[in-house]
N, C-alpha and C positions, 0 to 999 in steps of 0.2 A: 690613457684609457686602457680599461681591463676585461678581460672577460670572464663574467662568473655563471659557473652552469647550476643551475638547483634540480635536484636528483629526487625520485621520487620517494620520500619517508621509511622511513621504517616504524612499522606502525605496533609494530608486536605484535606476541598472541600466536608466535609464530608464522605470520602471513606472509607470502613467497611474492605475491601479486596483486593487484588493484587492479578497478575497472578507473579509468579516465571519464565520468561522465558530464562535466562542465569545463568552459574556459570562461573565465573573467577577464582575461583580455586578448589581446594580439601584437603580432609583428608592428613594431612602429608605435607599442604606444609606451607612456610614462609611468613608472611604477616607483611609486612610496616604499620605505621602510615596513613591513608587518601588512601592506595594503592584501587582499585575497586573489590568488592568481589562479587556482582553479577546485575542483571537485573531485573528490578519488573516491570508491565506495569500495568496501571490503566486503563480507559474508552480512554484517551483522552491522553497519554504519555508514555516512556519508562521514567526509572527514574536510576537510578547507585546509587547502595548502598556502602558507602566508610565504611572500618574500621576504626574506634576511636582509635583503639591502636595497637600497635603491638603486634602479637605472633608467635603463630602456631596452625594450623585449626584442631581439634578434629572430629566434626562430622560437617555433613550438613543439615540444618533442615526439607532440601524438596526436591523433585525430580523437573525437568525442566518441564513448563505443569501443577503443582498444584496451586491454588487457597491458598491464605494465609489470613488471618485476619491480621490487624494491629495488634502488638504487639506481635507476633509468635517468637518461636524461631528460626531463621534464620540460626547465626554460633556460633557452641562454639569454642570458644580460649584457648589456653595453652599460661597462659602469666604470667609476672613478676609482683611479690606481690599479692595481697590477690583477685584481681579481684574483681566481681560483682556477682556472683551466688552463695547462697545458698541451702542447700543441701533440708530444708525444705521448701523451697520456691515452693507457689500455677503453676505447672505446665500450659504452655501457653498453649491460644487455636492449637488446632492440624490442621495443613491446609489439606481444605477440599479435595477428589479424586478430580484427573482431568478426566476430558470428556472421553468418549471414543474414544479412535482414529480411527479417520478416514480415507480412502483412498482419496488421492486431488491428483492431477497434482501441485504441490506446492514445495517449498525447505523448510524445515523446519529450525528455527534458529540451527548456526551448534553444539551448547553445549545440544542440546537433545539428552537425551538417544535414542540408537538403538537396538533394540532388536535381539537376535540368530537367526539367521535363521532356520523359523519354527516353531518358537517361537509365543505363543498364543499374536495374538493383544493388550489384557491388558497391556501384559510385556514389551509392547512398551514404555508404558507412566507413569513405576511404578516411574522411580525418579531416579535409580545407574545409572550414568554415565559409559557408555562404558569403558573399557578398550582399551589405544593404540593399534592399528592392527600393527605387523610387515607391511612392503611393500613389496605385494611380484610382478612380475614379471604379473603374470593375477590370477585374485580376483576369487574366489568359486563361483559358481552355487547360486546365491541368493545373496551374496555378499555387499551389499552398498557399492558405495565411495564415501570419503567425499569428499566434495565440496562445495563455495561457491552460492549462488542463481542467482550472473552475469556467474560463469563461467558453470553453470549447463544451462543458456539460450542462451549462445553461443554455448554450445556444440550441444543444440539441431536445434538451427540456420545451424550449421555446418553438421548434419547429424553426429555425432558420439556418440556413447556408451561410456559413463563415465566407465564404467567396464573393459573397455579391455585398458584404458587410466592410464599408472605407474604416482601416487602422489609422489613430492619428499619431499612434505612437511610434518611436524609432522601427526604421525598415519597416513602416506600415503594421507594426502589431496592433492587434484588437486587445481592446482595453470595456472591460463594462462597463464603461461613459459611450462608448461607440456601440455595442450592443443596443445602450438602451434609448441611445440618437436612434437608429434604424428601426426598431420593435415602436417607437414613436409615431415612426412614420419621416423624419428627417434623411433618411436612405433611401425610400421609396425611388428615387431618380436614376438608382444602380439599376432597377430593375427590366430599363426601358428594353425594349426587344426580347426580354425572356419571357416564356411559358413555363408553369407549373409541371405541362406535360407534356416538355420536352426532352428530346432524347439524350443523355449523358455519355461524355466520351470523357477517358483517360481513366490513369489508374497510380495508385501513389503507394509506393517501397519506403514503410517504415520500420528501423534500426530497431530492433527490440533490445536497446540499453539499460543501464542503468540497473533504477528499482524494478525493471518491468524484468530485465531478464533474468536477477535473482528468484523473482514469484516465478517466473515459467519454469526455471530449473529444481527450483523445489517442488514443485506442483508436480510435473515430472517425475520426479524420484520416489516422492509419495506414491504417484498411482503408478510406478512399474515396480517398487519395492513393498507395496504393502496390499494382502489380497483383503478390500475392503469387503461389508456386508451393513447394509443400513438397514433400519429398526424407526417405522414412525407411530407414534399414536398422539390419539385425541386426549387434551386436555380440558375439564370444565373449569374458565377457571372466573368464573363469576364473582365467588366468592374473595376470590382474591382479588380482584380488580376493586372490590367495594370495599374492602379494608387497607388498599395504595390508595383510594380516594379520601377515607376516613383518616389515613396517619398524614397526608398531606394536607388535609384539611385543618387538620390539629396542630401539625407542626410543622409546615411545609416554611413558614414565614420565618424561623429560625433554627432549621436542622437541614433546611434543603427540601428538594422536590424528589421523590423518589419517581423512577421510570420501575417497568417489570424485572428489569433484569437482575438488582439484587436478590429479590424472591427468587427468582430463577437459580442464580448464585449459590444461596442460601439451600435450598432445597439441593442443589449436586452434593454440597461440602458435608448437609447431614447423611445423605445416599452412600458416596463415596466409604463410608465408615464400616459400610457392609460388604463393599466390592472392593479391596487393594487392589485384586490385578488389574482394573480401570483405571486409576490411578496412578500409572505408569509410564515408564519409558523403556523401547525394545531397541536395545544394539543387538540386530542380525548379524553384525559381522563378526561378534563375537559370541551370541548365542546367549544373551543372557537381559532377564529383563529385572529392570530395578522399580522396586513398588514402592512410596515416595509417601511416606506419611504424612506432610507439610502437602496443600493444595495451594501450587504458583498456577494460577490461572490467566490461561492464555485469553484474550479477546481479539478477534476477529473486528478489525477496523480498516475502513473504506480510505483512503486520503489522498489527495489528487494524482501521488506518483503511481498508486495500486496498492494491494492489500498488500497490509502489515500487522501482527502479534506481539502489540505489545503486554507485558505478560505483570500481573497484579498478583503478589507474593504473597503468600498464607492467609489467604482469603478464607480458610480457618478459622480466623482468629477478628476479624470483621462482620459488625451488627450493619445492618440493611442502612444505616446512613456512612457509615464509613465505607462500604464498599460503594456506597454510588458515589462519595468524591474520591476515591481511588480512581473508580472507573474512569470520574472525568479526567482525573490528572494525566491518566497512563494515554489514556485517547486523542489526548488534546498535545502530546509532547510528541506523539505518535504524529497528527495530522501537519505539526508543524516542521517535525524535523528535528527536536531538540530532545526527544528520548535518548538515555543514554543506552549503553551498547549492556547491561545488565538487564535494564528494562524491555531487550527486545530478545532475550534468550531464556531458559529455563524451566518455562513452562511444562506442567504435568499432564494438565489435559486442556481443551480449549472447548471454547463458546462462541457461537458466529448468530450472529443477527441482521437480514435486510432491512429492518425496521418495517415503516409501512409497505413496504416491495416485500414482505416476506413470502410472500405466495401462501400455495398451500399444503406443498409436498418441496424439499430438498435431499438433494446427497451431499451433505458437505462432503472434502476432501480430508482428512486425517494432517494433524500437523506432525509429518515425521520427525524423530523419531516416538512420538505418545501412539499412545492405542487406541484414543478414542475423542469423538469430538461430537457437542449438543449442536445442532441448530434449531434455532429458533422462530417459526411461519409465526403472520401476522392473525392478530385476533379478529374471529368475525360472529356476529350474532346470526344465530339459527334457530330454528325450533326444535325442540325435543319433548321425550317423553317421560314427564316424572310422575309418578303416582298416577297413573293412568290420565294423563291432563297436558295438556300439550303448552310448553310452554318457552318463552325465548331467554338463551343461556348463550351466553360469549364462549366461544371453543378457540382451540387454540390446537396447533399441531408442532410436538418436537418431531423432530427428522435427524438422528442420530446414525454415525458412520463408527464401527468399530473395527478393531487390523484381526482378525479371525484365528489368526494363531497363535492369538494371546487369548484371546476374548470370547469364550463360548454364546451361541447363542442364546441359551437359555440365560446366560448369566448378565448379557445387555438386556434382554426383556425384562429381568428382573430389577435390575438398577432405572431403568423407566421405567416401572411401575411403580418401584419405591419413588421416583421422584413424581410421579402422579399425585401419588398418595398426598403427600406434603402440601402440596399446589392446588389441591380440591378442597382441602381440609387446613388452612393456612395456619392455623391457630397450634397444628402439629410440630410449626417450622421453629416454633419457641420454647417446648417442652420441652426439656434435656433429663 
């Protein structure tokens, strides 16, 4: 018997380091040939690290949460014949502490450690992997259950407490079969001795890993390196709602359903032609901004780890049914994990949509480094004033963030108004 260390990738692109954010297995267990032994995410991807060979796992090189160098030791193996490590061999760099944890409203990936209740916030983010919970019946005073980050946002859709909800799945996770046992009424019996308004005690230190602490750092950097200025106005866009109802009505049953947002699309890419510096991306550090002929448009998409941008290339060059199955390809590779790492970089300016949450006033955030980004509030019927006659028109509010020292004000009010123009007047968005 031999032992073989596997070291953490080299992933290119020049990448120095990785975040550790999953383990797919543990000390003690059995591992295949090519089987997935865990999770590493760089700037711009989640990546699966496979075993080269078969064994059995010894130790693990990190806790879920730390920061690795390429080359690290990842997993030792207990495997057959002489393996790959020596005894006097130069020890790997040691992966660096993770952050400190943070309190988010967020799900954290489910293979992070959770810390005892009570437990100093450090011990949240040291790296041992929890121990299986039995299941019991109703969870302790402070408690965690685990769950996934779709059924943790239904349940808060639904109005119920994940703690007094029985997991039937391993180490008691909730699963939406148990959700919907209990919203049934089949849990009901968890609830014996509680009040609606009773008083809550404890409090839970969660690791802001992963995808979450890539968006906090960029998000971050956004609003300490770019002095934003937002711009909203009223859209009527009646007219273009009745003519997405008429091309879907026409052709929805063989070209696809169109949503607002190609219109939307459509109307920046013909705007755009008038404003280049919109169109842009600003390296401050070297002082120089590149105006970008081609529109890679970023979209602003929800997915259960956090917001991501995946980015839909010369959107130019796309009529209102090709960019809504762009839209969905980029969205849908995006919400599962499987965008590639081109697909989630490049973008010239971005687009963000709450869909029906849109409200009615937004400040998006800027995707640094671009200069500029649409958001899009939800449409609502109101009365107005036309021809002296009072009458109801579907309004709609963009709420647009541009980076001020690219981007004069006058010249974002203009570029929203050119894309007004378009959006009022739909029939403009065809005429070349």
């Amino acid at each position: 018997m031999g032992t073989y260390v596997i070291r953490v990738p080299d992933i290119g692109e020049g990448i120095a380091e990785v975040e550790l954010v999953a383990w797919h297995v543990q000390p003690g267990d059995a591992v295949s040939e090519d089987q997935h032994l865990a999770d590493v995410m760089t700037d711009k991807a989640t990546v699966e690290v496979p075993s080269p060979v078969a064994g059995k796992v010894l130790t693990l090189g990190g806790g879920v949460g730390q920061l690795m160098a390429v080359g690290a030791e990842l997993v030792r193996l207990d495997v057959e014949g002489a393996g790959n490590f020596k005894e006097n061999e130069a020890p790997a760099p040691a992966p660096s502490a993770p952050a400190a944890p943070v309190s988010i409203a967020t799900e954290v990936v489910a293979q992070a450690p959770e810390a005892a209740p009570r437990a100093p916030a450090a011990t949240a983010a040291r790296g041992s992997v929890a121990a299986p919970r039995p299941v019991a019946g109703r969870r302790k005073e402070g408690e965690r259950p685990l769950a996934s980050p779709a059924v943790r946002r239904r349940a808060l859709d639904l109005g119920v407490e994940l703690r007094f909800v029985h997991g039937s799945g391993p180490a008691g996770r909730i699963g939406h079969q148990d959700l919907d046992a209990y919203v049934a009424g089949q849990g009901q019996a968890m609830l014996t001795g509680a009040s609606p308004y009773a008083e809550r005690h404890g409090e839970e230190a969660v690791p802001v890993i992963g995808l979450r602490r890539k968006i906090a750092q960029k998000m971050q950097e956004a609003k300490r390196r770019i002095p934003h200025f937002s711009y909203v106005e009223e859209i009527d866009v009646t007219e273009l709602e009745a003519l997405r109802q008429q091309l879907n009505q026409r052709h929805g049953a063989t070209r696809g359903k169109l949503t607002l947002l190609p219109f939307l699309a459509r109307a920046m890419v013909c705007s755009l032609r008038d404003f280049p510096q919109i169109n842009a991306r600003y390296d401050d550090d070297a002082g120089v901004v590149t105006r970008h002929a081609p529109v890679h448009l970023g979209v602003a998409t929800q997915t259960d780890g956090g917001l991501m941008v995946p980015v839909l290339r010369h959107a130019e060059s796309l009529d209102l049914w090709a960019f809504a199955a762009g839209l969905t390809r980029v969205t849908e590779a995006a919400r599962t994990g499987k965008a590639a790492r081109e697909e989630l970089s490049g973008s010239t300016i971005t687009i963000t949509s709450l869909g029906p949450l849109g409200g009615v006033v937004t400040t998006p955030v800027i995707n640094h480094p671009e200069v500029a980004i649409v958001g899009v509030n939800r449409i609502i019927e109101r009365p107005m004033l036309r021809g002296g006659q009072v009458v109801a028109r579907q309004l709609m509010n963009l709420s647009s963030s541009f980076d001020h020292r690219v981007v004069d004000g006058m010249d974002a009010a203009r570029f929203i108004q050119a894309m007004r123009a378009l959006l009022e007047t739909p029939a403009l968005l065809f005429v070349e």
